[in-house]
C-alpha positions as CSV (number, residue, x, y, z in Angstrom):
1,X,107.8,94.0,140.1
2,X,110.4,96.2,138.9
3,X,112.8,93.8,138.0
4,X,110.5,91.7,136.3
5,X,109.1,94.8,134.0
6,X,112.9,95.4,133.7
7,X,113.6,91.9,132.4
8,X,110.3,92.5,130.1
9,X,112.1,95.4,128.8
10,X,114.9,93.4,128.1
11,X,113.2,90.3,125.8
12,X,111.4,93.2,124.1
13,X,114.5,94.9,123.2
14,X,116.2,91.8,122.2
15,X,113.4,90.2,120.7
16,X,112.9,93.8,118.4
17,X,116.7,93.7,117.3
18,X,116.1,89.7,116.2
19,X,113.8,90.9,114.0
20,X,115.1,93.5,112.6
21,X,118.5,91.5,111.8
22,X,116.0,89.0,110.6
23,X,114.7,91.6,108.4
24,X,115.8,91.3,104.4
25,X,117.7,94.1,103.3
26,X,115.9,96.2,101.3
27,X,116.2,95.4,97.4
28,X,118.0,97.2,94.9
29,X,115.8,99.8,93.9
30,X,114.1,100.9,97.2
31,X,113.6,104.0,98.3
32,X,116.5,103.6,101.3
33,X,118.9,103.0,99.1
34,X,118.3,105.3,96.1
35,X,118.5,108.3,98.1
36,X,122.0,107.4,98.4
37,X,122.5,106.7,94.7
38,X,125.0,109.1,92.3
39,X,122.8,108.3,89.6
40,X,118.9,109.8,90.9
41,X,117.4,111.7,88.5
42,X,114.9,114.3,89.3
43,X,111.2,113.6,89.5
44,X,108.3,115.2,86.9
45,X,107.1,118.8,87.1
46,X,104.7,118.5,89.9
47,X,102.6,121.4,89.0
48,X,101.0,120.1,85.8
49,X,99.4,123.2,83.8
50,X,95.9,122.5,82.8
51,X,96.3,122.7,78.8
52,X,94.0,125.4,76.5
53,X,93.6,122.0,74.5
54,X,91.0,119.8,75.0
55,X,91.7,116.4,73.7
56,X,89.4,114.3,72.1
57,X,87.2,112.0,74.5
58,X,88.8,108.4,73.9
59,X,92.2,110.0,73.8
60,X,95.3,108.1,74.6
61,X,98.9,108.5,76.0
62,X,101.0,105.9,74.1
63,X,104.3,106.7,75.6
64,X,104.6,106.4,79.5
65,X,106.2,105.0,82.7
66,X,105.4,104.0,86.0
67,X,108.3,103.9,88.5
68,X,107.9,102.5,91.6
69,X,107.0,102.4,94.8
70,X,110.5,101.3,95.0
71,X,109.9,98.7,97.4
72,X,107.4,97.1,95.7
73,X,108.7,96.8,92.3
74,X,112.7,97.1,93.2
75,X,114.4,98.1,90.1
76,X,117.5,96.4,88.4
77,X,121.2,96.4,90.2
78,X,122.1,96.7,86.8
79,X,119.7,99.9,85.8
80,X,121.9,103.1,84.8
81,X,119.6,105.8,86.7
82,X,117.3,105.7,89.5
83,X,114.1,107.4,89.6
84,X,112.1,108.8,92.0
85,X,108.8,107.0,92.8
86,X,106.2,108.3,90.1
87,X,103.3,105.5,90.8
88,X,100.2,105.0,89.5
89,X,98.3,107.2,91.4
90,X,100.3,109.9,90.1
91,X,100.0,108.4,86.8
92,X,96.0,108.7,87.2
93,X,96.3,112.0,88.7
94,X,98.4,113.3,85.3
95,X,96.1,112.3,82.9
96,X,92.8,113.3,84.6
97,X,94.7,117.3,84.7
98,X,95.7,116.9,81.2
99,X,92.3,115.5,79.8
100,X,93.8,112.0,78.5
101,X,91.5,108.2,79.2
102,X,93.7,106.0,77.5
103,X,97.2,105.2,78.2
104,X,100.1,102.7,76.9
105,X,102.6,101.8,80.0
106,X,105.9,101.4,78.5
107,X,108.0,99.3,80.5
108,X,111.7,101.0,81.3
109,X,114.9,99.8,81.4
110,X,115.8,100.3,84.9
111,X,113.1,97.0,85.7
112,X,115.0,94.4,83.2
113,X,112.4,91.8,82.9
114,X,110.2,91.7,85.5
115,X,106.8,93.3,84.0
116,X,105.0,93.6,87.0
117,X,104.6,96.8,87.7
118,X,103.3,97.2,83.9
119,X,100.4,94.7,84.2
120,X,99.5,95.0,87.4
121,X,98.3,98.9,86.2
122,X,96.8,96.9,83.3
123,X,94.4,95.3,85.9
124,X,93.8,97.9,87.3
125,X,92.9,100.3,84.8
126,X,89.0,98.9,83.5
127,X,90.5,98.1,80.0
128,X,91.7,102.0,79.6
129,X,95.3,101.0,79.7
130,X,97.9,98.6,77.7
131,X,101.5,97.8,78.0
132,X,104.7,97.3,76.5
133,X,107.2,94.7,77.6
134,X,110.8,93.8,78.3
135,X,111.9,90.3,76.9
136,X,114.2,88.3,76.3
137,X,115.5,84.4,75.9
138,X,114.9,84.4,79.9
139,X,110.8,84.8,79.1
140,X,109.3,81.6,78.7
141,X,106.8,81.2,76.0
142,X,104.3,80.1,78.8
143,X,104.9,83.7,80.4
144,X,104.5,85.1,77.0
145,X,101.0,84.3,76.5
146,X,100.5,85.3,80.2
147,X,101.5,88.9,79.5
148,X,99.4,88.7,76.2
149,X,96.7,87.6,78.3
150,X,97.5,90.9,80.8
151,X,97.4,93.4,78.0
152,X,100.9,93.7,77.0
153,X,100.5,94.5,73.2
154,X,104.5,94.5,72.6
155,X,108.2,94.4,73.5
156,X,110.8,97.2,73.7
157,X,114.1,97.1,72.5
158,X,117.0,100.3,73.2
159,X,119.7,100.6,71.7
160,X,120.3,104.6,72.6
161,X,124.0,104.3,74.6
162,X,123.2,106.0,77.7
163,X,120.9,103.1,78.4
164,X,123.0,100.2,77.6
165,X,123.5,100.2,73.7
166,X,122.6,97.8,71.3
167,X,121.0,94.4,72.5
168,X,122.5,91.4,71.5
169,X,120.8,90.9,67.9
170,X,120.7,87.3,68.0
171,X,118.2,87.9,71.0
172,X,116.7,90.5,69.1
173,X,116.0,88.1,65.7
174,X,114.4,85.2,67.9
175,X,112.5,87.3,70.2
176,X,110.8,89.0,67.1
177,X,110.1,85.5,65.7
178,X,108.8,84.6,69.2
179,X,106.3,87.7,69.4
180,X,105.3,87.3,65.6
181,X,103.2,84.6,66.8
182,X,101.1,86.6,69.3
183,X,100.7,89.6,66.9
184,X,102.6,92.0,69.0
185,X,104.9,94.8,67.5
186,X,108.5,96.5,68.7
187,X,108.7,99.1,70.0
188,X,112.6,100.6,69.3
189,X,114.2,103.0,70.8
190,X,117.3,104.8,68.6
191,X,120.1,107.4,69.3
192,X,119.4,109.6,65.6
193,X,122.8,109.0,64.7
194,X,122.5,105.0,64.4
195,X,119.1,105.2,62.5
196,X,121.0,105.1,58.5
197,X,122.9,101.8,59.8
198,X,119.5,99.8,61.0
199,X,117.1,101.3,57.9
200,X,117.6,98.0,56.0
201,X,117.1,95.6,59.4
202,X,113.7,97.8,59.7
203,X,112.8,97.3,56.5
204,X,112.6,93.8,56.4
205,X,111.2,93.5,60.5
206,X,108.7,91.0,60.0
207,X,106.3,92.8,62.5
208,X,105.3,96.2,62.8
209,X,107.5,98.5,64.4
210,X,107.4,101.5,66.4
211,X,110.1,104.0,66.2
212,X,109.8,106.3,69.9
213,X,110.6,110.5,70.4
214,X,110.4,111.2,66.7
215,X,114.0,109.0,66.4
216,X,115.2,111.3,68.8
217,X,116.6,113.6,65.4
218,X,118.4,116.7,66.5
219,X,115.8,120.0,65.6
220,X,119.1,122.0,65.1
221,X,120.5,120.0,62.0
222,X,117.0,120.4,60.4
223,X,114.5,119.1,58.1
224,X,117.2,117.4,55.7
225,X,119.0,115.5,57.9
226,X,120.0,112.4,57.1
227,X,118.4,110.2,59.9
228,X,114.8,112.2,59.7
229,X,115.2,111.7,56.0
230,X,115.6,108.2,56.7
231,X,113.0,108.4,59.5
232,X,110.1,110.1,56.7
233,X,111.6,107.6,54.2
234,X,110.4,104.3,56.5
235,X,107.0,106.2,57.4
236,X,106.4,106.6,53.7
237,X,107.3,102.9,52.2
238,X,106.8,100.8,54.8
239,X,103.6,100.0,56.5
240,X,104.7,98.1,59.5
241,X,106.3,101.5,60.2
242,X,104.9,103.9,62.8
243,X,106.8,106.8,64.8
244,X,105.7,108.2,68.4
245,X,105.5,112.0,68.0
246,X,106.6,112.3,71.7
247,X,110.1,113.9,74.0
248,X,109.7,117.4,71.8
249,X,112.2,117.6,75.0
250,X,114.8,115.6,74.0
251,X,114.2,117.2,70.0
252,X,114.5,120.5,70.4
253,X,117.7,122.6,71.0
254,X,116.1,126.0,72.0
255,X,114.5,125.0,75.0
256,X,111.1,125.1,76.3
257,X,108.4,125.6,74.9
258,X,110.3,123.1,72.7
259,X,108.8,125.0,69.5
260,X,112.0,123.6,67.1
261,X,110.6,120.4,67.1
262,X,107.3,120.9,65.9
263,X,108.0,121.1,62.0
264,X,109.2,117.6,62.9
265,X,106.3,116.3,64.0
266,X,104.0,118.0,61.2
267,X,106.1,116.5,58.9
268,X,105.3,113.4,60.4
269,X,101.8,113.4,60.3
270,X,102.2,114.6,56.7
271,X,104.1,111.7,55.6
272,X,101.4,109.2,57.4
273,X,98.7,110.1,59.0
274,X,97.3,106.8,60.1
275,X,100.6,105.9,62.0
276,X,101.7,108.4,63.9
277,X,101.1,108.2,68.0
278,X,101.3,110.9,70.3
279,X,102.8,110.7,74.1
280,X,104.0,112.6,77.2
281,X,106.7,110.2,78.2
282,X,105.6,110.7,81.6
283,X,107.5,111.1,83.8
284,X,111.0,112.4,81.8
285,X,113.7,110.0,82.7
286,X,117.1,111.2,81.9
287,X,116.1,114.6,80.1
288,X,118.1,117.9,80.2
289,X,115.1,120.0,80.5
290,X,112.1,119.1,82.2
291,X,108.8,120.0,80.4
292,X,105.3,120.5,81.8
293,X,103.0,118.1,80.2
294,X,100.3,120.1,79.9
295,X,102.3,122.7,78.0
296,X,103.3,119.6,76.0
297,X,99.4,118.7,75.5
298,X,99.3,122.5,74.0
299,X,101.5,121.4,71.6
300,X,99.5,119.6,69.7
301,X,97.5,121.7,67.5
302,X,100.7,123.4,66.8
303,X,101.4,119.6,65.1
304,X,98.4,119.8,62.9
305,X,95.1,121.8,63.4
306,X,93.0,119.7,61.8
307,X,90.7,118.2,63.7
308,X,90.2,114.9,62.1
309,X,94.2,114.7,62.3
310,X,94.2,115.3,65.5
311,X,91.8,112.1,66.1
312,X,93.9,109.8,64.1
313,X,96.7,111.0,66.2
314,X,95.2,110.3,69.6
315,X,92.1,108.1,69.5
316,X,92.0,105.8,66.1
317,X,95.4,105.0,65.6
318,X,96.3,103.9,69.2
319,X,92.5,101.9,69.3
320,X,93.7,99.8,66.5
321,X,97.4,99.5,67.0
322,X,97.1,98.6,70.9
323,X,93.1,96.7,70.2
324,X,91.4,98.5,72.8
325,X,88.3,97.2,73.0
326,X,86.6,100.2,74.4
């Protein structure tokens, strides 16, 4: 008897080390291996303040991200930071703290092209969420009208250097043409300093645009700067124009509670009122400081006290631009 538990022993042990050699290694992007990464950055304030301001019931987050879990939406080998996992239950449990229903999932970087993790929160969010997507000549037009059909309302392009720089334009020119057809918008993502040498390629964008973090300007060259000038200059002629006043964080250069960047974002809602969006960028990739969101929530009546403003800012304008339906 104990020599055939002993040989038992021994098929169990080999048959366990089989399997685990049998085992995939786990994917770029997983937790194993990005604790072992140079390039993690840290995870969101976990102790979310509850805000003195009370947002609007209907009121939406139109700048956000959901990373991970790791191992089931692995990132790209080719991503230039790694996050820790910030999922969607964390997402949910964000938004309920700061008072916020609606929400706009903006697809990062770090995934490439694979939108899953974007629409899969799309499904399960009972209509309150929508997405924006990663695309390029590699997307099918068949998968297109798929992530249309998923709630994806739009396509993100970066051309901030820390993140890759500028995308190959002739990528950029047929994906817009490709998206025109669906109705979706851009949403573009700019270093401040490269804003003056794409104003006229905005200006003739055949679809509407977004421009995200206020252009990311720099709250310590002021009001006249030539990129906000350029910035309010688009927002005032152009129609297809809208601007995300959202990452006060990476605006200001006092600090928290980021209070530099909020003539910025009055001016803003000066200049256009009806397209202007408001967002957390939950949860922070890749900023110097990390904010609290709800002391950024407590910002916003500091943008504009007026009530009706306020509304535009975070229920109407995101309702029409995203077409909730509810």
């Amino acid at each position: 008897m104990k020599r055939r538990a002993a040989l038992n022993t021994l098929a169990g042990l080999c048959a366990s080390a089989l399997g685990a050699a049998l085992l995939p290694t786990p994917a770029a992007g997983q937790s194993v291996l990005a604790e072992a990464r140079k390039d993690m950055i840290p995870p969101p304030d976990p102790n979310t303040r509850l805000p003195k301001f009370k947002a609007p019931a209907g009121s939406c987050d139109t700048h956000c991200h959901i990373f991970g879990p790791a191992g089931r939406y692995p990132y790209s080998p080719k991503r230039s930071y790694t996050p820790p996992d910030s999922g969607l239950e964390a997402f949910r449990v964000l938004h309920d703290k700061i008072g916020i229903e609606r929400a706009v999932i903006v697809n990062a970087s770090l995934y490439g092209n694979d939108n899953r993790v974007v629409v899969d929160a799309i499904a399960a969010s009972n209509g309150r969420y929508r997405g924006i997507a990663n695309v390029d000549d590699s997307v099918s037009d068949i998968e297109l009208r798929a992530l249309d059909k998923g709630g994806i309302r739009g396509c993100r392009f970066n051309f901030v250097k820390h993140l890759g720089g500028f995308p190959d334009m002739a990528v950029f020119e047929r994906t817009v043409s490709r998206i025109a057809k669906l109705g979706w918008h851009l949403d573009l993502h700019f270093d401040a300093i490269d804003l003056p040498q794409f104003h006229a390629l905005l200006d003739r964008l055949p679809v509407p645009y977004i421009i995200d973090h206020m252009g990311r300007v720099e709250a310590k060259n002021g009001l006249e700067q030539e990129p906000f000038r350029i910035l309010l200059d688009l927002l005032r002629r152009d129609k297809k124009c809208y601007v995300k006043i959202s990452g006060p964080e990476r605006v200001s250069s006092l600090g928290a509670p980021f209070h530099d960047a909020v003539p910025f974002a009055a001016r803003l809602i000066e200049t256009a009122p009806q397209r202007v969006l408001w967002g957390t960028d939950w949860p922070h990739p890749n900023v110097k400081l990390m904010p609290n969101d709800g002391d950024l929530v407590d910002l916003i009546p500091l943008y504009t006290s007026d009530a009706a403003l306020q509304r535009q800012l975070l229920v109407d304008n995101p309702m029409r631009l995203y077409q909730f339906e509810h």
